[in-house]
MOPAC internal coordinates of N, CA, C and O (Angstrom, degrees):
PM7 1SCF
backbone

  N    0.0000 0     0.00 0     0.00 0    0    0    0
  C    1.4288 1     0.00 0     0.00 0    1    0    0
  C    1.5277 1   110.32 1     0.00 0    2    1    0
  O    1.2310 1   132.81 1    -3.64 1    3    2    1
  N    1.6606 1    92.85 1   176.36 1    3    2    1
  C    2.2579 1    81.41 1  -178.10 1    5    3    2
  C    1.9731 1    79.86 1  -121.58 1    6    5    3
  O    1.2310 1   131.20 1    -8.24 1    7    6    5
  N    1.2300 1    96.00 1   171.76 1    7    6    5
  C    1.2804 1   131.49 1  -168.10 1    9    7    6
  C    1.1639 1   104.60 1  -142.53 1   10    9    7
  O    1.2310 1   117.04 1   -68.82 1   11   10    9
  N    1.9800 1   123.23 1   111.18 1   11   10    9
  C    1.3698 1   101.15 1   177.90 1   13   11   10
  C    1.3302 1   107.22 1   -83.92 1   14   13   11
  O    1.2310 1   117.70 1    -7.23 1   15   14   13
  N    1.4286 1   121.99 1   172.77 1   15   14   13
  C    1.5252 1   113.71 1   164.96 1   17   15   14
  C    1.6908 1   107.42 1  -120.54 1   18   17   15
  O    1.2310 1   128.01 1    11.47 1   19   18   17
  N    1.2422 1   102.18 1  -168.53 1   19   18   17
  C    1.5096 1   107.17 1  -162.06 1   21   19   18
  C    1.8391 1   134.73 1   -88.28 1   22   21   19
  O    1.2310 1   137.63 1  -175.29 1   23   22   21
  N    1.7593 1    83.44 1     4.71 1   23   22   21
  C    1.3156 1   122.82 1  -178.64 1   25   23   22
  C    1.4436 1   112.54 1   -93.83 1   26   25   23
  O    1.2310 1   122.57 1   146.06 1   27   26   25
  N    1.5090 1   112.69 1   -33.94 1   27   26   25
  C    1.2253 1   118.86 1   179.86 1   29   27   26
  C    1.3245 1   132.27 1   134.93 1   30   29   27
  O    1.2310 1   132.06 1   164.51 1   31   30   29
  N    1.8650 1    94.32 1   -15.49 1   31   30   29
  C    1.7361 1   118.41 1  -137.06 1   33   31   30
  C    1.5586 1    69.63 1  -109.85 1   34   33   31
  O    1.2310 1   115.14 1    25.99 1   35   34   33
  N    1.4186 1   126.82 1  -154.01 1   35   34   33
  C    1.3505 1   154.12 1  -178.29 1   37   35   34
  C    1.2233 1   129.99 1  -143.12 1   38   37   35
  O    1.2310 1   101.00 1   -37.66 1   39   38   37
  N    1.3200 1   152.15 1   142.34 1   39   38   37
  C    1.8135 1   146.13 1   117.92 1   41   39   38
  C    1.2571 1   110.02 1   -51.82 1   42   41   39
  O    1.2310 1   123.17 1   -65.41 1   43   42   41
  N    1.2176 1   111.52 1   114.59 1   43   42   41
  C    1.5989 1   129.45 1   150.89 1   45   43   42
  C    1.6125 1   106.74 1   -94.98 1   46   45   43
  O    1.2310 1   128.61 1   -57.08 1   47   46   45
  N    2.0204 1   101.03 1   122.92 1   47   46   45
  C    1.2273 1    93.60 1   158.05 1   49   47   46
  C    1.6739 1    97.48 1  -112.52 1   50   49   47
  O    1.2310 1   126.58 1   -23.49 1   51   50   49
  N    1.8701 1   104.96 1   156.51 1   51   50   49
  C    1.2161 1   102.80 1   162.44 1   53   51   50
  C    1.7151 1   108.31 1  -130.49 1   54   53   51
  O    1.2310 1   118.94 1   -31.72 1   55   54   53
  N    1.2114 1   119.62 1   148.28 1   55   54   53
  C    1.8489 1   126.09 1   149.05 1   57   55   54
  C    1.2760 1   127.98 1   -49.11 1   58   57   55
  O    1.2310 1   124.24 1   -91.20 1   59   58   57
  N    1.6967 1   109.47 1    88.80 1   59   58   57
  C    1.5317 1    93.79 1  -177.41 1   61   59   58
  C    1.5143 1   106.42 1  -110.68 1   62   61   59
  O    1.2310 1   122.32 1   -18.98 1   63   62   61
  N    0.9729 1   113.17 1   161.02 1   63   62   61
  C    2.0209 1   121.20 1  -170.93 1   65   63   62
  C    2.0933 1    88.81 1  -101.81 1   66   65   63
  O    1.2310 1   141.81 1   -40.29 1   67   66   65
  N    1.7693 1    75.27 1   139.71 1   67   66   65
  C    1.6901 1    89.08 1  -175.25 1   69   67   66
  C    1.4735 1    99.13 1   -81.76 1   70   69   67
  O    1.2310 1   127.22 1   -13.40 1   71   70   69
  N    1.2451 1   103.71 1   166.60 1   71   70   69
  C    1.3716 1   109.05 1  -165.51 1   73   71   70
  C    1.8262 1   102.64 1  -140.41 1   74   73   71
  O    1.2310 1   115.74 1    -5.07 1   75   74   73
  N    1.4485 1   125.70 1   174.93 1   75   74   73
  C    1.5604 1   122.31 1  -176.41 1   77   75   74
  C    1.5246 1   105.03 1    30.34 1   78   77   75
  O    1.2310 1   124.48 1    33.44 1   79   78   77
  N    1.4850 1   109.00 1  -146.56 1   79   78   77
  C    1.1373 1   106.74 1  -165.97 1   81   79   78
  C    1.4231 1   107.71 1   -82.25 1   82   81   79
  O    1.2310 1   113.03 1  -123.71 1   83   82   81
  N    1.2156 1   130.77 1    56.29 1   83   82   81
  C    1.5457 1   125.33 1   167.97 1   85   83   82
  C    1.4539 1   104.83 1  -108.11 1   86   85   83
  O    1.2310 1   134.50 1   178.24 1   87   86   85
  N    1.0414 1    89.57 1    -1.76 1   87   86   85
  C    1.7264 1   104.71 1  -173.35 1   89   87   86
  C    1.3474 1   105.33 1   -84.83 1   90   89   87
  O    1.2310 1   116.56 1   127.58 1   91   90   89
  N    1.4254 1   124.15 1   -52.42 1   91   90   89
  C    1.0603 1   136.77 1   166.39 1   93   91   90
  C    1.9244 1   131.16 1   -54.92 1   94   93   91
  O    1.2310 1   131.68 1   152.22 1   95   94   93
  N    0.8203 1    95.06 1   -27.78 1   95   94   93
  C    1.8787 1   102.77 1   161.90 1   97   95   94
  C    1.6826 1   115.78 1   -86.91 1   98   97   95
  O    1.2310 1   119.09 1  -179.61 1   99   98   97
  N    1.2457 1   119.35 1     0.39 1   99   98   97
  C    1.4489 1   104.42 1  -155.10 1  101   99   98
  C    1.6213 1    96.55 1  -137.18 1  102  101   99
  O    1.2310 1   117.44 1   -32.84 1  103  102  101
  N    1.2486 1   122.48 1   147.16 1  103  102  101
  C    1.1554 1   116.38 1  -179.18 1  105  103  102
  C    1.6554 1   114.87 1  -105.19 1  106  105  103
  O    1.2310 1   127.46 1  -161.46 1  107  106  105
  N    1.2532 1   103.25 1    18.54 1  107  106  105
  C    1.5595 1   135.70 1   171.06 1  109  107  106
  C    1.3785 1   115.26 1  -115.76 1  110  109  107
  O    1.2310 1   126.13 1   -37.68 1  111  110  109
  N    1.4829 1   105.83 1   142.32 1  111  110  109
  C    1.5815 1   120.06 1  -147.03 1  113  111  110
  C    1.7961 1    84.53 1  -111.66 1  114  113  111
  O    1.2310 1   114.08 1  -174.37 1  115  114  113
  N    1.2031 1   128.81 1     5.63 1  115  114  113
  C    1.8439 1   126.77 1  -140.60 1  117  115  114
  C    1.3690 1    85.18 1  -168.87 1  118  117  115
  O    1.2310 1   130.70 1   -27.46 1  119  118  117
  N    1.0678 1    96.96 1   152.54 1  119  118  117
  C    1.9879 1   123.52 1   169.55 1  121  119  118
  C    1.6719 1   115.52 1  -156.87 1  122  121  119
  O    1.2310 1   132.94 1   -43.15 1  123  122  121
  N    0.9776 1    92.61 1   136.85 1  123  122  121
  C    2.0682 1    93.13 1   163.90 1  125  123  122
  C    1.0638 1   133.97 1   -80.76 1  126  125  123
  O    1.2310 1   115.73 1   -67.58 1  127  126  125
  N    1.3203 1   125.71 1   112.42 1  127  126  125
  C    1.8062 1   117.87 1   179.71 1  129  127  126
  C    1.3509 1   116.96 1  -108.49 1  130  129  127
  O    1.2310 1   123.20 1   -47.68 1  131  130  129
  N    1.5119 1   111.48 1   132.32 1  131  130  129
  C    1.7867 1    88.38 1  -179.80 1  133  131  130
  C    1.6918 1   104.52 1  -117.05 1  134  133  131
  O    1.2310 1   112.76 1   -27.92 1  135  134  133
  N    1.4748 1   131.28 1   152.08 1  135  134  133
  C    1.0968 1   146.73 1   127.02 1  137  135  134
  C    1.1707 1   144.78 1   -64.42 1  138  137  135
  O    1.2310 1   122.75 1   -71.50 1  139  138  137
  N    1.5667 1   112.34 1   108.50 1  139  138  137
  C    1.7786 1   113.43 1   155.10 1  141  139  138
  C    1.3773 1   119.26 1   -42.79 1  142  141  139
  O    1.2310 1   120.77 1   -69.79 1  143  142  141
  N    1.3878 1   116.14 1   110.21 1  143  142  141
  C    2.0883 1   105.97 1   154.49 1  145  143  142
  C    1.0123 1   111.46 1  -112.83 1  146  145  143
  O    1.2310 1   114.99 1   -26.94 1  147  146  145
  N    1.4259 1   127.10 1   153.06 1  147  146  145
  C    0.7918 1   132.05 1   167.03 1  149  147  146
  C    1.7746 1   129.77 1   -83.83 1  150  149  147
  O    1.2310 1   126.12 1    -5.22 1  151  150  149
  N    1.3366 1   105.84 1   174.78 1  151  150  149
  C    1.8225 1    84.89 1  -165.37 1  153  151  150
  C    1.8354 1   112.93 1   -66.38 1  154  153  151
  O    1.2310 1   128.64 1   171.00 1  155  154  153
  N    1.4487 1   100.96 1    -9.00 1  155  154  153
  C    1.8056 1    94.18 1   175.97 1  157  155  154
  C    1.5163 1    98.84 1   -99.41 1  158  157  155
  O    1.2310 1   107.47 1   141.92 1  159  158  157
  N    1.0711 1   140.96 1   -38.08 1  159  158  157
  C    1.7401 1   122.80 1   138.66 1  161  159  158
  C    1.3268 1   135.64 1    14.41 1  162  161  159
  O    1.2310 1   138.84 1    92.76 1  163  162  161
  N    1.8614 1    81.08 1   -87.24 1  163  162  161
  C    1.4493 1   103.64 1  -176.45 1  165  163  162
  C    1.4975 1   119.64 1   -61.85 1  166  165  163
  O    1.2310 1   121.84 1   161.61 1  167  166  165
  N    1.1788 1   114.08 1   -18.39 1  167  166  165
  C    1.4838 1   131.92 1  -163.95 1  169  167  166
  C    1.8342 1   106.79 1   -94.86 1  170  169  167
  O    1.2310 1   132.01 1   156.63 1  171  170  169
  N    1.2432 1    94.41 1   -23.37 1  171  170  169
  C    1.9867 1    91.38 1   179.90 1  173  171  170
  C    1.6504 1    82.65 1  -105.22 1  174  173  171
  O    1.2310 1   107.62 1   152.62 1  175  174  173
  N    1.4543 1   140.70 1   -27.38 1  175  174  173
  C    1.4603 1   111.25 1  -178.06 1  177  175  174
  C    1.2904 1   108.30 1   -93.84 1  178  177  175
  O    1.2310 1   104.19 1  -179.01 1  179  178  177
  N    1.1270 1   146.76 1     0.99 1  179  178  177
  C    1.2467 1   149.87 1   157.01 1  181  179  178
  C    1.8150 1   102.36 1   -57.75 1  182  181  179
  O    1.2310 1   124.40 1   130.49 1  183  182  181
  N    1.4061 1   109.15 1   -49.51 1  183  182  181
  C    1.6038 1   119.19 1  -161.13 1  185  183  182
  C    1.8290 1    97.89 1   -80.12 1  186  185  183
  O    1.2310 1   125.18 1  -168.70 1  187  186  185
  N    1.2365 1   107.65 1    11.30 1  187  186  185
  C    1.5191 1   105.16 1  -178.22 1  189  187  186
  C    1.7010 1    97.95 1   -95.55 1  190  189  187
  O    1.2310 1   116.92 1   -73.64 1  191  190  189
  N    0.7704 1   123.47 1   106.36 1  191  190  189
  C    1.7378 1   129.93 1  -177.06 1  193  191  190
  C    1.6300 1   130.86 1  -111.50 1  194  193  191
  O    1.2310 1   141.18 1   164.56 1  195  194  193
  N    1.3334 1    76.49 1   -15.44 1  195  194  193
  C    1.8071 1    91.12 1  -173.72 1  197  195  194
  C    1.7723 1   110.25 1    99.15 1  198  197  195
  O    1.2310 1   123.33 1   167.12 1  199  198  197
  N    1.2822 1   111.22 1   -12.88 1  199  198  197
  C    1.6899 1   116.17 1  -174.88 1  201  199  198
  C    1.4887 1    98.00 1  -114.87 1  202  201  199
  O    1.2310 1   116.07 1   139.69 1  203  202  201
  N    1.4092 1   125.07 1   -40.31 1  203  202  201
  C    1.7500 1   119.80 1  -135.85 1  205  203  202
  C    2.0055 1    74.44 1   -79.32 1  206  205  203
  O    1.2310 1   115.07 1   -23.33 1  207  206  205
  N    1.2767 1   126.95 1   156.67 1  207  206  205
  C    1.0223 1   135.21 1   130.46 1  209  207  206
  C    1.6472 1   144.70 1   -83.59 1  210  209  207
  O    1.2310 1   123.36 1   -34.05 1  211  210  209
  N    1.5521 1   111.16 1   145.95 1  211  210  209
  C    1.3101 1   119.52 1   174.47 1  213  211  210
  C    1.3800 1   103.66 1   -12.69 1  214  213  211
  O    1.2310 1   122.66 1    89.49 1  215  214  213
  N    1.1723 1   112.51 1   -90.51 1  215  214  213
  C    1.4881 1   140.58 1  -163.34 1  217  215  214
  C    1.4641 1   109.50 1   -34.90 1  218  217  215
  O    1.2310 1   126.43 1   126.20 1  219  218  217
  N    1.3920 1   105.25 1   -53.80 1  219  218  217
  C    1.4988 1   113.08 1   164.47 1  221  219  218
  C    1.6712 1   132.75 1   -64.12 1  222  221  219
  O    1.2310 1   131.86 1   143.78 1  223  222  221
  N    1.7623 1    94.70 1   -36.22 1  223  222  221
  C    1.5571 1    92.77 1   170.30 1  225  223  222
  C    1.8322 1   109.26 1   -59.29 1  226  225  223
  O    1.2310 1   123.52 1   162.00 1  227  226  225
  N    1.4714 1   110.86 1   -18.00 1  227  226  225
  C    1.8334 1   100.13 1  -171.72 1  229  227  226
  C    1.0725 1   126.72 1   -85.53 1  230  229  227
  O    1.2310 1   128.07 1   151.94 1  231  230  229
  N    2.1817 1   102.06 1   -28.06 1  231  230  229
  C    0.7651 1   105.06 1   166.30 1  233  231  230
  C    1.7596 1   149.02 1   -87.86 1  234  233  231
  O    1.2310 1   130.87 1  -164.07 1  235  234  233
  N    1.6039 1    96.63 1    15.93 1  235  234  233
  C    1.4405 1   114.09 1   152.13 1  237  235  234
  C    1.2169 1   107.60 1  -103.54 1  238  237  235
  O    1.2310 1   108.52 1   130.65 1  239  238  237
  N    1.1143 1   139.07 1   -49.35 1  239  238  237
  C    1.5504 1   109.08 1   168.26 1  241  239  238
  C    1.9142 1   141.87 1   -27.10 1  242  241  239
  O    1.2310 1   135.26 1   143.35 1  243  242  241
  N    1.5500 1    88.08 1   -36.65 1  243  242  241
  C    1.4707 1   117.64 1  -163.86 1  245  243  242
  C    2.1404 1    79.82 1   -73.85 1  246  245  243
  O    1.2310 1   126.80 1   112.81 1  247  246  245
  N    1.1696 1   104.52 1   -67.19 1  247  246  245
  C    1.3848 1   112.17 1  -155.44 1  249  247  246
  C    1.8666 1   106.58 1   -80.12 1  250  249  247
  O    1.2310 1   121.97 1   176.71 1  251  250  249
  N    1.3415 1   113.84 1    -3.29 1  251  250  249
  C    1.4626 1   110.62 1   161.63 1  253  251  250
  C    1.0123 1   105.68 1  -100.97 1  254  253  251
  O    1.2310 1   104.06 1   138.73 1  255  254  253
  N    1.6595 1   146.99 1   -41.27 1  255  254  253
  C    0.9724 1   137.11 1  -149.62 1  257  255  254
  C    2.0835 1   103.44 1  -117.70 1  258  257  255
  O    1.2310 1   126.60 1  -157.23 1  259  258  257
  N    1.4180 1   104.90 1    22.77 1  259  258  257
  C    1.4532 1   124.29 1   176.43 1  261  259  258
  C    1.2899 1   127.32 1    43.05 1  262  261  259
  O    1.2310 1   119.65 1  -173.67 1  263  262  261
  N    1.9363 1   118.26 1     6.33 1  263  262  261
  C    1.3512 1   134.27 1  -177.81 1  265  263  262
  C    1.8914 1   114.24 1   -70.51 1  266  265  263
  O    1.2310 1   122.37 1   -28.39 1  267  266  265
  N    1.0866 1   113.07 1   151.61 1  267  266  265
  C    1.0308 1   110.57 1   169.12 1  269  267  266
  C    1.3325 1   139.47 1   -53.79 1  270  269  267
  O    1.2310 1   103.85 1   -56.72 1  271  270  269
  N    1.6365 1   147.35 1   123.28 1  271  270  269
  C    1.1740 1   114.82 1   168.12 1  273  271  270
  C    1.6812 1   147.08 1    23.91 1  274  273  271
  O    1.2310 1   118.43 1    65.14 1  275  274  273
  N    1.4117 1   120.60 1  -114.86 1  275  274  273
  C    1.2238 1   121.12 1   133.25 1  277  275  274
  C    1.4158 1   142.14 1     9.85 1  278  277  275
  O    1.2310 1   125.32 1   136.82 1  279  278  277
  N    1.2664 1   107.38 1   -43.18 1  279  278  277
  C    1.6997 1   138.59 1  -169.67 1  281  279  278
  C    1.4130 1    88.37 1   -87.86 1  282  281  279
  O    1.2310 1   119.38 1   106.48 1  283  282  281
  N    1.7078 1   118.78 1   -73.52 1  283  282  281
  C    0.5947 1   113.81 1  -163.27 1  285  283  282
  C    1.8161 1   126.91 1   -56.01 1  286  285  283
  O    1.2310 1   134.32 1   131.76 1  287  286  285
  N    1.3704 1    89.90 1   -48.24 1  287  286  285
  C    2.1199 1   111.86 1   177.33 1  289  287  286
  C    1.4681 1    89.79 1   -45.83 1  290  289  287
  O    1.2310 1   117.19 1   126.91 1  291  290  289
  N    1.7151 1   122.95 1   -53.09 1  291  290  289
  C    1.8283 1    90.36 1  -153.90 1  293  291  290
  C    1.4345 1    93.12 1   -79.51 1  294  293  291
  O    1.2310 1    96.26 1   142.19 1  295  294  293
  N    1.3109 1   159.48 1   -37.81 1  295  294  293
  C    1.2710 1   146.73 1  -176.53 1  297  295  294
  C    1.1944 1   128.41 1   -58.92 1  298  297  295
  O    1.2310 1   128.45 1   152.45 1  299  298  297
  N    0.9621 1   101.33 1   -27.55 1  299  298  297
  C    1.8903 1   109.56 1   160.18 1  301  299  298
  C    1.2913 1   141.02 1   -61.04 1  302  301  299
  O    1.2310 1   134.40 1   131.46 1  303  302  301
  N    1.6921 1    89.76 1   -48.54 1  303  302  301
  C    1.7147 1   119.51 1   178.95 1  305  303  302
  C    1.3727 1   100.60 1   -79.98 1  306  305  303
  O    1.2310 1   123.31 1   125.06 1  307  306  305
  N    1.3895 1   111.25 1   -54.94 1  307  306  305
  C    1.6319 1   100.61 1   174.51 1  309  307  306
  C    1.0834 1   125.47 1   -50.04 1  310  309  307
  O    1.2310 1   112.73 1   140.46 1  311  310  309
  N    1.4893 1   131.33 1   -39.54 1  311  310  309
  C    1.4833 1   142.35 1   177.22 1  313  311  310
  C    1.7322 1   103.65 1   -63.04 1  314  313  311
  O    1.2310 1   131.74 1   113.98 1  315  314  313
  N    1.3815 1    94.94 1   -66.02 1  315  314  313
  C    1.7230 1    90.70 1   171.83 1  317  315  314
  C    1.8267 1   123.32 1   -36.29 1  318  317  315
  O    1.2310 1   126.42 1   133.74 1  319  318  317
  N    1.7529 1   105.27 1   -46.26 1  319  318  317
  C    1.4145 1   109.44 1  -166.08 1  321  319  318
  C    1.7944 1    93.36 1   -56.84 1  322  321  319
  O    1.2310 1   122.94 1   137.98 1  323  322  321
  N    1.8901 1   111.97 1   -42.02 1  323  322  321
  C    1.2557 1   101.43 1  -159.11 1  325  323  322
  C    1.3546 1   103.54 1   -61.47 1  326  325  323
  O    1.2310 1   115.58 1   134.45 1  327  326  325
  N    1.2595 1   126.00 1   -45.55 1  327  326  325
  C    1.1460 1   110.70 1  -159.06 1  329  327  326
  C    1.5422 1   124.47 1  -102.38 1  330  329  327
  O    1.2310 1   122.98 1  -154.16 1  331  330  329
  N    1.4149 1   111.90 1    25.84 1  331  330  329
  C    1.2347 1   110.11 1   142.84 1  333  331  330
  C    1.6082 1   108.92 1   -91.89 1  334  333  331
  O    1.2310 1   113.43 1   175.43 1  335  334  333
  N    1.5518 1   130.03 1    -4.57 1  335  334  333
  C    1.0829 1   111.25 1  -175.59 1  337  335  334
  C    1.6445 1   126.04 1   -71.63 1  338  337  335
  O    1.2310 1   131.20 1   145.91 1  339  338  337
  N    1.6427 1    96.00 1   -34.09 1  339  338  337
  C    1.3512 1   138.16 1   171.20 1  341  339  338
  C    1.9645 1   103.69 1   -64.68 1  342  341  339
  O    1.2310 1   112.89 1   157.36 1  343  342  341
  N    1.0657 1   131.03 1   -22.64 1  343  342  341
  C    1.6787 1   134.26 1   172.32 1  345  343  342
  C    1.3382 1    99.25 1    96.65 1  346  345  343
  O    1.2310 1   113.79 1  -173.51 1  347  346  345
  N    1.3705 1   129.36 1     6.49 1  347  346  345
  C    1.8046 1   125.40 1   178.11 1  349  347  346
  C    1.1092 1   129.00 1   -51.21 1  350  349  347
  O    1.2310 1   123.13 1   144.77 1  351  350  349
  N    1.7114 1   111.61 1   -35.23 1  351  350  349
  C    1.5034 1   147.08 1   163.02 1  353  351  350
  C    1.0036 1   138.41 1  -137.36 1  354  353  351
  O    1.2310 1   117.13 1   -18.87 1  355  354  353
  N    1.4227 1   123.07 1   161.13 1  355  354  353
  C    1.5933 1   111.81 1   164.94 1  357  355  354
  C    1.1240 1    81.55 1  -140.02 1  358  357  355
  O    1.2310 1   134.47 1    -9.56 1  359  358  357
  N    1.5583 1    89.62 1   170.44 1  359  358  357
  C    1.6248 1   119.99 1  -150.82 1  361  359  358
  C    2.1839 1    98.35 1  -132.77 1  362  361  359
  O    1.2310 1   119.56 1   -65.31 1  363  362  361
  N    1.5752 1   118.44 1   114.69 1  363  362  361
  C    0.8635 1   132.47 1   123.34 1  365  363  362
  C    1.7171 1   121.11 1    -7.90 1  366  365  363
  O    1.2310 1   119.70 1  -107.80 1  367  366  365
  N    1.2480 1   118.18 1    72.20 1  367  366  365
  C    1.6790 1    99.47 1  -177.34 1  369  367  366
  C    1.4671 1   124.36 1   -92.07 1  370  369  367
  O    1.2310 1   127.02 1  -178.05 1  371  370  369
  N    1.1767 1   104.10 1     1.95 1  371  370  369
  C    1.8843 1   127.44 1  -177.59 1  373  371  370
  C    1.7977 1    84.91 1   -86.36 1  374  373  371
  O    1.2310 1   114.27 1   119.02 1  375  374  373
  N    1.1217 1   128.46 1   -60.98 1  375  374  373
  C    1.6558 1   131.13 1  -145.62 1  377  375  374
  C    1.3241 1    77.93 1  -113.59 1  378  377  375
  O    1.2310 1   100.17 1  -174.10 1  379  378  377
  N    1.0870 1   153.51 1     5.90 1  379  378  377
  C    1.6112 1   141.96 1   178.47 1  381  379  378
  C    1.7222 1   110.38 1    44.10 1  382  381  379
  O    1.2310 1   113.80 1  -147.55 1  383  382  381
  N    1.3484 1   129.34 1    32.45 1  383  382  381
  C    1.1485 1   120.83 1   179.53 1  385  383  382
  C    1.5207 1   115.56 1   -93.22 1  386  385  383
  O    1.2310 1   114.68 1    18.81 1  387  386  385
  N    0.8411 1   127.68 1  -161.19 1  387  386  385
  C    1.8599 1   130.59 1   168.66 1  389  387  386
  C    1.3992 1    98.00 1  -163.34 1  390  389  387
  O    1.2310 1   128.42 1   -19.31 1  391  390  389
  N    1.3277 1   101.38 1   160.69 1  391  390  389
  C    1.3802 1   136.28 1  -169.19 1  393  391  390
  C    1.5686 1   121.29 1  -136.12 1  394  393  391
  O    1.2310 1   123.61 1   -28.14 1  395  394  393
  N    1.2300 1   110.68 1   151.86 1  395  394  393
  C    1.7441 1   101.20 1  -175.02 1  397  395  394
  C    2.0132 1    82.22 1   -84.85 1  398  397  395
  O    1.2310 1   120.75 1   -23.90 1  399  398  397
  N    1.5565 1   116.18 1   156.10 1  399  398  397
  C    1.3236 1   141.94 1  -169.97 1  401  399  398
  C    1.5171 1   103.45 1   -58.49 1  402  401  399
  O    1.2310 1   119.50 1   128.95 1  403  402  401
  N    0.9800 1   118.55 1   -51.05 1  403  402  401
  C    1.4884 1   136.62 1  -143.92 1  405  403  402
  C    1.6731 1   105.75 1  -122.13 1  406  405  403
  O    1.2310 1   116.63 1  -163.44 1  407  406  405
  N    1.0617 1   124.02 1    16.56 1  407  406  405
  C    1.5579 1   126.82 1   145.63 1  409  407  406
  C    1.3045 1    96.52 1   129.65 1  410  409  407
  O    1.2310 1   120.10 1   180.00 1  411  410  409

């Protein structure tokens, strides 16, 4: 779930399944991880819905946050890459959409 905080930004917790030997110490198949975002964070993973597209998440970024093009694409995509790396989302790569991880 997200948790806003008082800054603006959020806690994201998500369910992630242990994997190699983490599996093996624990008599739990699942663990909780949470993330700090910050309020421009929270604001492109909130906009991850499963409908909004890439293209579109940049191009409000680009036009709220007044950066160029470019500027805008790598901060987005990079943020996106992190946080599918982290399990926050997955990403649609046929329809280029994203999704929060965990439903």
């Amino acid at each position: 779930g997200i948790v806003p905080a008082p800054d603006g930004g959020a806690t994201v917790t998500v369910l992630l399944r242990r994997r190699g030997l983490l599996k093996a110490f624990s008599s739990s198949e699942t663990f909780e991880k949470r993330y700090a975002l910050d309020p421009v964070g929270r604001e492109v993973y909130e906009a991850c819905d499963g409908e909004t597209r890439v293209k579109q998440l940049v191009g409000r970024f680009k036009d709220r946050y007044r950066v160029s093009a470019p500027e805008a694409e790598t901060a987005v995509t990079t943020f996106l890459s992190t946080l599918m790396r982290k399990g926050l989302i997955v990403m649609d790569l046929q329809g280029v959409e994203a999704a929060h991880g965990n439903g």
